[in-house]
Backbone as a printed PyTorch tensor [residue, N CA C, xyz], in Angstrom:
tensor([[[132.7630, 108.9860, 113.7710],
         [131.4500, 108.3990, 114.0260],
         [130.6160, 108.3960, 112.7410]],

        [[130.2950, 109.7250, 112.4310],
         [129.8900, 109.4810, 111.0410],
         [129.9450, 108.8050, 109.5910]],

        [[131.8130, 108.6530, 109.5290],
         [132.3850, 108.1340, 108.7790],
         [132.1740, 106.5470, 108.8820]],

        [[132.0560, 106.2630, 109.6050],
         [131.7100, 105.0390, 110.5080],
         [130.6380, 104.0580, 110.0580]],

        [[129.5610, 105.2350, 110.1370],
         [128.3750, 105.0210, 109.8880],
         [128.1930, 105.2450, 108.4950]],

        [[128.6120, 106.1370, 107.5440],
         [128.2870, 106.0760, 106.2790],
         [129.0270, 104.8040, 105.7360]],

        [[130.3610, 104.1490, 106.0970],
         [130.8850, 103.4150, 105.4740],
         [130.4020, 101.7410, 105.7810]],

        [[129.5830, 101.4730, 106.8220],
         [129.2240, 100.7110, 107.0530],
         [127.3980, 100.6600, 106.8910]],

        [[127.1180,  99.6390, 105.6240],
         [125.4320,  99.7030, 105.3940],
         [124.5190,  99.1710, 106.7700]],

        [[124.8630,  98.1520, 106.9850],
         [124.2280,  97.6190, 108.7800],
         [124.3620,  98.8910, 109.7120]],

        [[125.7970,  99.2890, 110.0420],
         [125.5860, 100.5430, 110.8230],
         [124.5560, 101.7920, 110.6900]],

        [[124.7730, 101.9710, 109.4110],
         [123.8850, 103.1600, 108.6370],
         [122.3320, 102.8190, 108.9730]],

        [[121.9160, 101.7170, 108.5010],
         [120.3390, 101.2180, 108.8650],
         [120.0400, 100.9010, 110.1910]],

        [[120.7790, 101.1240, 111.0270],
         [120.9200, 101.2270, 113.0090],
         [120.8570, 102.4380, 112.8110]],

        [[121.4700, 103.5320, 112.2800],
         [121.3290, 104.7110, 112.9120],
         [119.7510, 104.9070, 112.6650]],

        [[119.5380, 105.0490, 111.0440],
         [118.0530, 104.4360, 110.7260],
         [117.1440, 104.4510, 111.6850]],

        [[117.0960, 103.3800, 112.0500],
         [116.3330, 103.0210, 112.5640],
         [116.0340, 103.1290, 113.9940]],

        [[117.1060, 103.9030, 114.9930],
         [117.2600, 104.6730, 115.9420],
         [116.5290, 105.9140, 116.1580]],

        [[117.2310, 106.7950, 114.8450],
         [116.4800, 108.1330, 114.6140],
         [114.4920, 108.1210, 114.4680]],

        [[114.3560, 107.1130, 113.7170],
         [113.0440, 106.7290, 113.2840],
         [112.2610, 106.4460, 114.7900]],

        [[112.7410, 105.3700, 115.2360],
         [112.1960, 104.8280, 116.5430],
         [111.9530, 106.4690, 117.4320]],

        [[113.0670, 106.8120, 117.3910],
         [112.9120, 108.1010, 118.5720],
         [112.4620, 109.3230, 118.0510]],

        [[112.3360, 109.5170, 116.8190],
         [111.1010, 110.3550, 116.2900],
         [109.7810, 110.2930, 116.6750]],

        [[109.6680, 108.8120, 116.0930],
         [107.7900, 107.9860, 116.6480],
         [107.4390, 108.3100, 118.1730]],

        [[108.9570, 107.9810, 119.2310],
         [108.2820, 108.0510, 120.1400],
         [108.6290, 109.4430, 120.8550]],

        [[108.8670, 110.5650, 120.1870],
         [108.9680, 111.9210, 120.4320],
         [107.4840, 112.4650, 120.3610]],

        [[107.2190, 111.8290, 119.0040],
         [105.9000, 112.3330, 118.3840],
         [105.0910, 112.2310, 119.8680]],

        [[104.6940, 110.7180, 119.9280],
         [104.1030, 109.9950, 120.9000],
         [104.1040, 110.5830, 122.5860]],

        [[105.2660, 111.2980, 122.6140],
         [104.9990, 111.6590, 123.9530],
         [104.3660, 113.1990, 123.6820]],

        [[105.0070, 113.5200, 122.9620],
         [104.3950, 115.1230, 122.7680],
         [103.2430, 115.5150, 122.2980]],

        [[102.5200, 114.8660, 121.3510],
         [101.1080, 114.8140, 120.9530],
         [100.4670, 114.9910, 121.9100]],

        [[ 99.6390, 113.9920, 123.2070],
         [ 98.9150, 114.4990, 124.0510],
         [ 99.1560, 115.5680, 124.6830]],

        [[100.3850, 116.0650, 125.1430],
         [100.3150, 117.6930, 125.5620],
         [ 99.9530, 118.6600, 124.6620]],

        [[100.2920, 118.2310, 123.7100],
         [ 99.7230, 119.5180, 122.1730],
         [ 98.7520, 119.3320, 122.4440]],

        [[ 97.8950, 118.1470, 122.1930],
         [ 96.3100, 118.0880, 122.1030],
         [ 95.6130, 118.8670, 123.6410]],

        [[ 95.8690, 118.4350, 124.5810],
         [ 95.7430, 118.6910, 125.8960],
         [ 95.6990, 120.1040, 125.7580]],

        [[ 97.0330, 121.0050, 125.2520],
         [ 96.7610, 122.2970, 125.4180],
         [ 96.1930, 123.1160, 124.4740]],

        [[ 96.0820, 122.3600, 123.4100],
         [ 95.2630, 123.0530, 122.1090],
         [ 93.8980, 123.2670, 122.2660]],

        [[ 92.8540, 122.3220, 123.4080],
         [ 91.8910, 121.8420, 123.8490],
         [ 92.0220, 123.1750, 124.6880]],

        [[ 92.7960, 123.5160, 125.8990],
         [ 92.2230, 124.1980, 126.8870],
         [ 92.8050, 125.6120, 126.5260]],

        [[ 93.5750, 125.7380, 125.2210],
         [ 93.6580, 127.1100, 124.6910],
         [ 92.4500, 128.1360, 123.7950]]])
């Protein structure tokens, strides 16, 4: 899989851009509970 992905540049910039996307929307879901409980801590 990896090999896969390093040897192929299109593949590589999908993983990219996978990881990225689901970072943003990690951030995105988890932020308002941080804020939410940082507020009522």
């Amino acid at each position: 899989m990896l090999e896969v992905i390093s040897k192929d540049a299109t593949a590589r910039r999908f993983a990219y851009i996978v990881v990225i996307l689901s970072f943003i929307f990690g951030m995105a879901w988890v932020l308002p509970n941080l804020i939410n409980a940082i507020r009522w801590w």
